[in-house]
Phi, psi and omega in degrees: 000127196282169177280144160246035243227100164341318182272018204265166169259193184315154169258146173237122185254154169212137180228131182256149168223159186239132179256166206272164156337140106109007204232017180297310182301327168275335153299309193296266208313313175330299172335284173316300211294334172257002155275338172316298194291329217281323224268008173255007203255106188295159209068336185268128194254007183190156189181103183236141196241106193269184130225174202277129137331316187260338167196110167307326221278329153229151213257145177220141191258107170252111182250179171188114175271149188292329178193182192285314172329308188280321177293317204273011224231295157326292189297323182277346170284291227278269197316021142247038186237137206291322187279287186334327185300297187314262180001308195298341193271352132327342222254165176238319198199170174309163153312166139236109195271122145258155183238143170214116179258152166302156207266000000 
């Protein structure tokens, strides 16, 4: 369980998704559509959006929050949302989430 220790330094989030057949163009524009909200979002101080090189089909999110709070605070509004259901159906599997601080 990551810290929530005020003193903590930035968190680095990285989220992988995998996406269905024929359905990599539409995971990527979801995404972009949620660095628009993100980069408006206190705390999120980065959001950036890959795909796999060795398999396009997965997308990887690197963000980096002023703390874990403000990302889980962010992340429980957007996954409770009728768009986020729709998103999930883009999907191969759940997200997969990590927290990271620098070394």
């Amino acid at each position: 369980m990551p810290s929530n220790d005020p003193s903590a330094p930035s968190v680095c989030v990285i989220v992988i998704a995998r996406a269905r057949d024929g359905r990599r163009r539409d995971v990527l524009a979801a995404f972009k559509r949620s660095k628009s909200l993100m980069a408006q979002t206190a705390g999120c101080l980065r959001f950036d959006v890959h795909y796999g090189i060795d398999d396009p089909k997965t997308v990887m999110v690197h963000e980096v929050w002023q703390s874990i709070a403000q990302h889980r605070e962010a992340f429980s509004q957007v996954t409770g949302s009728a768009a986020f259901s729709e998103f999930r159906k883009l999907l191969e599997s759940d997200l997969a989430l990590s927290y990271f601080h620098e070394a």
